[in-house]
N, C-alpha and C positions, 0 to 999 in steps of 0.2 A: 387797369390798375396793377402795379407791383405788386404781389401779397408778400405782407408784413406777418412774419413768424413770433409768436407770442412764446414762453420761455418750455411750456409742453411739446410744441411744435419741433425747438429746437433742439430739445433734449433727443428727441425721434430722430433728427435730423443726423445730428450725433453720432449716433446708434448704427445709421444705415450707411452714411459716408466712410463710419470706421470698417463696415462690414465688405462696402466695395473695395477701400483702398487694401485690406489685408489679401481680398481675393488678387488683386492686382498686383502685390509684389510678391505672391506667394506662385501665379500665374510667371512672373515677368521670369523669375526662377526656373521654369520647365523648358523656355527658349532656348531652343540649340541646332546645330545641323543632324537633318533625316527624321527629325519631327514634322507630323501632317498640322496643319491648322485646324480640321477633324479631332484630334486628338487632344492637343490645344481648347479647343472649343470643349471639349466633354469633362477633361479637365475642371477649366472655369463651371460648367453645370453644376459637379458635382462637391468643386469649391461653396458655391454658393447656397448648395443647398446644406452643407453640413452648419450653417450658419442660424438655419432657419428660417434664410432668404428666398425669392425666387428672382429670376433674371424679369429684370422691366423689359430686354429687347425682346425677349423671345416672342412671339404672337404678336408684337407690335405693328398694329394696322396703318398702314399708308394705300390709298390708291386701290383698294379692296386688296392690296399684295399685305402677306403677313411674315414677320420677319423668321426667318424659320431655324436662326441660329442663338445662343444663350449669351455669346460674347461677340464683338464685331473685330473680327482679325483682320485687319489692312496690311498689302506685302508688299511693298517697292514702292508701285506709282502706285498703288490703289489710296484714296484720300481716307476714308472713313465708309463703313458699314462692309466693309470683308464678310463674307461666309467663307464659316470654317468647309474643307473639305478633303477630301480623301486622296484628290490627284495633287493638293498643293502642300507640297514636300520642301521645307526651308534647309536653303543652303548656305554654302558659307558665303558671306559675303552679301547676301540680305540685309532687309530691316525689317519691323514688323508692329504693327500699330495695337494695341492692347488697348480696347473700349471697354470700361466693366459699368455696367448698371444693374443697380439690386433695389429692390424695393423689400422693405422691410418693415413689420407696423405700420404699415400705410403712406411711408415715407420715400422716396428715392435717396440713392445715394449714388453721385455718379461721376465717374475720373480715368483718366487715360493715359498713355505713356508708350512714346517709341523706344525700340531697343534692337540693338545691334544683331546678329546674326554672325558668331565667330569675326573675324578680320573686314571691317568694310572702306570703300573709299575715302580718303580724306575731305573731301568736299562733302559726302554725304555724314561723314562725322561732325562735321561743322555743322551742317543742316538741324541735326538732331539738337546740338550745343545750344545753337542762337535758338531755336523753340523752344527749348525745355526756360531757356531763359527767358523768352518773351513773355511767354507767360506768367514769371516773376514780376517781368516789370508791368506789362497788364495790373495783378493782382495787388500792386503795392498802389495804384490807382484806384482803386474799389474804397475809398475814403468817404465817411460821413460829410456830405459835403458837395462832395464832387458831381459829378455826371459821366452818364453812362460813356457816352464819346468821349473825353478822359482818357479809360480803360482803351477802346477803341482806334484812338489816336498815338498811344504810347506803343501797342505792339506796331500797329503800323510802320512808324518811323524808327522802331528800334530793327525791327526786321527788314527792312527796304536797306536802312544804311548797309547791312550786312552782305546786300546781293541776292537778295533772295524775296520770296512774293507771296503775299496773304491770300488766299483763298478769299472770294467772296459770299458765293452761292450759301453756305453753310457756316452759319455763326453760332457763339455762345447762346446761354439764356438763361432765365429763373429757372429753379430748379424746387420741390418740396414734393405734396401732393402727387403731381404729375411731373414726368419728366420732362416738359418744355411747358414752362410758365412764360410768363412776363419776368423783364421786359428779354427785346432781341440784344444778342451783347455784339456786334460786329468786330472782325479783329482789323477794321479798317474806318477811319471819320474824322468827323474834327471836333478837336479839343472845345469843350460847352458846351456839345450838341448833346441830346437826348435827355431820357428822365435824371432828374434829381435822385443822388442816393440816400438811405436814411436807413439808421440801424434796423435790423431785424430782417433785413435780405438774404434771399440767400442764392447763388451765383454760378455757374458755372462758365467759368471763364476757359478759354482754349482754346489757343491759336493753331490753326492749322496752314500749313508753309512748305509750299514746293520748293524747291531747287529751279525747276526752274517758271515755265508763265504761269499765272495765277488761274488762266482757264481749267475748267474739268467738265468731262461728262458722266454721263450713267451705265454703265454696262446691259447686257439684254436682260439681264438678272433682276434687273430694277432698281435693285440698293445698291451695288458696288459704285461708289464713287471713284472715279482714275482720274490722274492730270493726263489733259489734253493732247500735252506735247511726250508722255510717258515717263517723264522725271522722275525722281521719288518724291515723295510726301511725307511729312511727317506732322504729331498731332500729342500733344500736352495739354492732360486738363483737370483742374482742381474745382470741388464745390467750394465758396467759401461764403460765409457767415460776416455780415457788415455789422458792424459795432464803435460804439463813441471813442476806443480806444482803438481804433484802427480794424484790418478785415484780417480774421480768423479762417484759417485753412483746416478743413472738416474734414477733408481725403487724406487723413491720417495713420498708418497701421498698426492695429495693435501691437502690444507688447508679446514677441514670442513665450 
C-alpha cells in the first residue's frame, strides 16, 4: 500500500523537504575547483545540523554495510551513493552529484541536483540540461489520476530521444516516515502500468541518466554506484506532494 499523508503528516513533510532543499542549494554554493568531497560532506553535516536536522544517509544499513557518510557526493561516472573523501579533490571540468537527506520530526525530506565543476564538456552540459529537465516532465505526470508508469514512461522517452540512457538498477520511490516507502517510481515503463495516483502522496521522483549505456556496477566500497562504461552520470530529484490541483514540489528553499 501507498501511504497516504493526512494534513499533520504533511505539514512535517514541509518542514523537512524545505530543510534538505535549503541544505542543497546552500551546499551546491561551496562547489568549486580544489575542494575535497570530505569537506564537501562535513559541510552538508554541519549544514544540517544547524537545522535541527540529522542526515537520514548516515548509518543507513544496507547489507550489514552502514553508510558512513552525511551527504552522498557522486563525481563523474559515479551514479549515486559517492563517499565524501579526502583524496577526491574536484577539478575543473568535473561534475558533481549532491544527494541531501534529512530527517526531521520524524519526517524525511529528500532532493538532489548535479552541478558543474568550473568549464565542462558540452555534451556533459547537455546531460545535466535533459535530466534537470526529465525530471520536470516526470513530475508534471504525478497527476491525481494517473499512474505511476506515467511518470516512468515520460522521463523514459523524453530522455532516450535526447541520446542518452535511464539507469535501471535504482529508481524513484515514496518517500515520509522512512526514506524508501511505496510505491518503486522507475525512470523507465509504459504509460498505465503501475499503482494508481491519489492525493496525499508523497514522491520522490529522479531520473538518473548517463551519457552514455544505462548499465552500472558497485564499487568495492559497496555503495558507490559508477556507469559501466565510465561515462558520466548525472541525478535530479525533488520530493513532491500529490494534490487534486495538480503535484506540489516540497524541495523548495527557504527564503534567505
Amino acid at each position: 500500500m501507498i501511504p497516504i499523508k493526512n494534513s499533520d503528516e504533511i505539514r512535517r513533510m514541509r518542514e523537512s523537504c524545505a530543510i534538505a532543499a535549503t541544505v542543497l542549494a546552500r551546499l551546491k554554493a561551496q562547489v568549486r575547483p580544489g575542494i575535497t568531497t570530505y569537506d564537501l560532506d562535513q559541510i552538508g553535516r554541519d549544514l544540517i545540523a544547524s537545522f535541527g536536522a540529522r542526515s537520514a544517509c548516515h548509518g543507513y544499513q544496507l547489507h550489514s554495510r552502514r553508510y558512513p557518510a552525511h551527504t552522498c557526493l557522486s563525481v563523474n561516472e559515479e551514479v549515486v551513493h559517492g563517499i565524501g573523501s579526502l583524496k577526491r579533490v574536484l577539478r575543473d571540468g568535473d561534475i558533481i552529484s549532491l544527494d541531501i537527506v534529512v530527517e526531521h520530526d520524524g519526517y524525511i525530506g529528500d532532493n538532489a541536483a548535479t552541478v558543474p565543476v568550473g568549464a565542462i564538456a558540452p555534451r556533459t552540459a547537455e546531460l545535466l540540461k535533459v535530466t534537470e529537465e526529465a525530471l520536470y516532465v516526470g513530475i508534471k505526470q504525478a497527476q491525481v489520476g494517473n499512474r505511476i508508469g506515467d511518470i516512468s514512461h515520460a522521463v523514459q522517452t523524453f530522455v532516450e530521444s535526447h541520446g542518452f540512457s535511464v539507469v535501471r538498477e535504482m529508481v524513484g520511490h515514496g518517500v515520509g516516515r522512512a526514506m524508501h516507502e511505496e510505491p518503486q517510481i522507475p525512470n523507465f515503463g509504459r504509460r498505465g502500468s503501475g499503482e494508481r495516483i491519489k492525493p496525499g502522496m508523497t514522491l520522490a521522483i529522479e531520473p538518473m541518466v548517463n551519457l552514455g549505456r544505462y548499465q552500472v556496477r558497485t564499487l568495492s566500497d559497496g555503495w558507490t554506484i559508477v556507469t559501466a562504461d565510465g561515462s558520466p552520470s548525472a541525478h535530479f530529484e525533488h520530493t513532491v506532494l500529490t494534490t487534486d490541483s495538480g503535484p506540489e514540489i516540497l524541495t523548495i528553499p527557504r527564503a534567505a
